[in-house]
N, C-alpha and C positions, 0 to 999 in steps of 0.2 A: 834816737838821733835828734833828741831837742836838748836845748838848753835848760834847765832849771836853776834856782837858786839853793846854794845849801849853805850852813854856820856849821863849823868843827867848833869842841871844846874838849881841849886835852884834862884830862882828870888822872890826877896820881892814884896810889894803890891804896887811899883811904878814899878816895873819890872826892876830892877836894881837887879846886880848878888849878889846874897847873899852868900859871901866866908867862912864866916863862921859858916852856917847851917850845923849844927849835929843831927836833929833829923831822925825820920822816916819817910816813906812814903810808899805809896802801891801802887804797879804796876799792871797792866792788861795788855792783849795785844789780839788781835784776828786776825783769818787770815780770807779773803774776799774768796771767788771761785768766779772768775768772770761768769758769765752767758750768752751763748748764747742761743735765741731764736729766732728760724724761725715761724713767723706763716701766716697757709694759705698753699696754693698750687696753682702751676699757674695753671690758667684756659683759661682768655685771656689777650690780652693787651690792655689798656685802656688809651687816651689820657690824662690822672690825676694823678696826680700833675705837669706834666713836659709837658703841650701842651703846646707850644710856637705859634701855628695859631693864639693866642688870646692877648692883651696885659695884659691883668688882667685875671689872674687866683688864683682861693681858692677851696683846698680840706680839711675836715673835715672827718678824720676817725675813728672810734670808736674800742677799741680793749678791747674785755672782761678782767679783771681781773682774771678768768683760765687759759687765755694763754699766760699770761704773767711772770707766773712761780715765783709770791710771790713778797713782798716786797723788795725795792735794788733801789739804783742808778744806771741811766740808765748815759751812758758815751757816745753811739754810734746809731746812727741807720741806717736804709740800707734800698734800693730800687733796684729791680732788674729791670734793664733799656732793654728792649724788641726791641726800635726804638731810636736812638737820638734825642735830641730833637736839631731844626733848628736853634737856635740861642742861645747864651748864656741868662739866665736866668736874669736876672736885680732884686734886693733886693730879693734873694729867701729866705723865714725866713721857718724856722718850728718853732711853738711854742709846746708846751704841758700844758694839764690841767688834772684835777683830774674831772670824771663826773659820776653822778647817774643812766644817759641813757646806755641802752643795744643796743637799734638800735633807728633812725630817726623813727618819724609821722609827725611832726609840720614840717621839714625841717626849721629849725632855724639857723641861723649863728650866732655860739657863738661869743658875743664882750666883753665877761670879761674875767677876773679870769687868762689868759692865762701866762706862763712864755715862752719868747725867748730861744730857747737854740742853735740858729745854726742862721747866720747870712749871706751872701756873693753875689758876681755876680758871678752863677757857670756856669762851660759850660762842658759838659760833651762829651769825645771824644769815649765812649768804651759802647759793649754791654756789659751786665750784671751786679753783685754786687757794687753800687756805695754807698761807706759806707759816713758818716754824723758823724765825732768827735766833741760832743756836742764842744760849746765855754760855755756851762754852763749845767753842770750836773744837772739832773732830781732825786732828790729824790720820789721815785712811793712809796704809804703806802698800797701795797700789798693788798686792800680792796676794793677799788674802783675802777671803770672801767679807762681805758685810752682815752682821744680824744689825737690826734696828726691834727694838723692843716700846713698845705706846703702852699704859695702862690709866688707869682713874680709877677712883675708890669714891664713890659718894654715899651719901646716908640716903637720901630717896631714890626711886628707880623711877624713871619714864617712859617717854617713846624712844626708839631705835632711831642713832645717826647712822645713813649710808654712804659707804666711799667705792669710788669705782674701783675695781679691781682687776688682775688680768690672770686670766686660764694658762696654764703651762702643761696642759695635756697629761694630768695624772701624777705629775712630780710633786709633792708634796715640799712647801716653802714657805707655810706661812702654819705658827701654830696658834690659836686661840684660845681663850676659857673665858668663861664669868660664873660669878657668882652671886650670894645675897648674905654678906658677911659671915658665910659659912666656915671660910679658909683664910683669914686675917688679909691683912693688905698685898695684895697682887705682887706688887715688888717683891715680896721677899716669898714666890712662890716659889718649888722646887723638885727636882723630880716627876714623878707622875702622879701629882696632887697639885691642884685637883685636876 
């Protein structure tokens, strides 16, 4: 209910400025509430996503659709960093997908369907909230569960970065692996290898 300022410019069907359009047209407009959600509570800290002991690391988390608070494009996401991790991070990707699964049985390493949305060599200097400004926003259709998938591939191994993590009493939802260039680049692991 405020006023703002806006400029139309009518463009024909080559998209060239059409100066002399008189007719009508219908406007819309809606406002966004952006959304934050914490979910989970620390419980412990756990060498996943951000052990750097390893050269090749893949985690696989599952996040139910109730708690991720409805349909919306996701912009950002966060890990609360418990230990740093020893080395900077070499190609750390998150992807994200849309998935039917509630928790892990098969322990499967998903190799499809996935979108990039966070790209870098990160090194992280600080404890606590280390926020992730997608490089490609996540439209989520509020329906289906969320995987988020973190990996890094570095040539050295160091010490182990820890993030807090939360206990769900035995339900299995988050899957892990590393390795030491034994199973090529994590990204494209699959099945039950490693």
């Amino acid at each position: 209910n405020h006023p703002f300022a806006a400029a139309l410019t009518a463009l024909d069907c080559a998209g060239r400025v059409a100066s002399n359009f008189n007719g009508t047209v219908a406007l819309s407009a809606r406002e966004l509430t952006p959304l934050t959600n914490t979910i989970g509570v620390r419980y412990s800290g756990i060498g996943f996503p951000m052990g750097t002991s390893s050269q090749d690391q893949r985690t696989q988390v599952i996040y139910l659709a109730d708690e991720l608070g409805g349909a919306g494009r996701i912009l950002s996401l966060a890990l609360e960093v418990s230990s740093i991790p020893g080395l900077t991070m070499s190609n750390w990707t998150i992807r994200l997908k849309h998935t039917m699964l509630s928790q892990y049985s098969s322990y499967l390493w998903e190799d499809s369907g996935w979108t990039v949305v966070y790209r870098t060599n990160l090194t992280v200097s600080s404890y606590g909230w280390v926020t992730f400004v997608l490089q490609t926003p996540f439209d989520y259709n509020g329906a289906d569960n969320l995987m988020v998938d973190f990996s890094l591939k570095n040539a050295p191994s160091g010490s182990y970065g820890f993030c807090w993590a939360t206990y769900y009493g035995g339900v299995t939802r988050t899957l892990y692996g590393y390795a030491n260039n034994d199973y090529g680049d994590p990204l494209l692991w699959s099945g039950t290898t490693p």
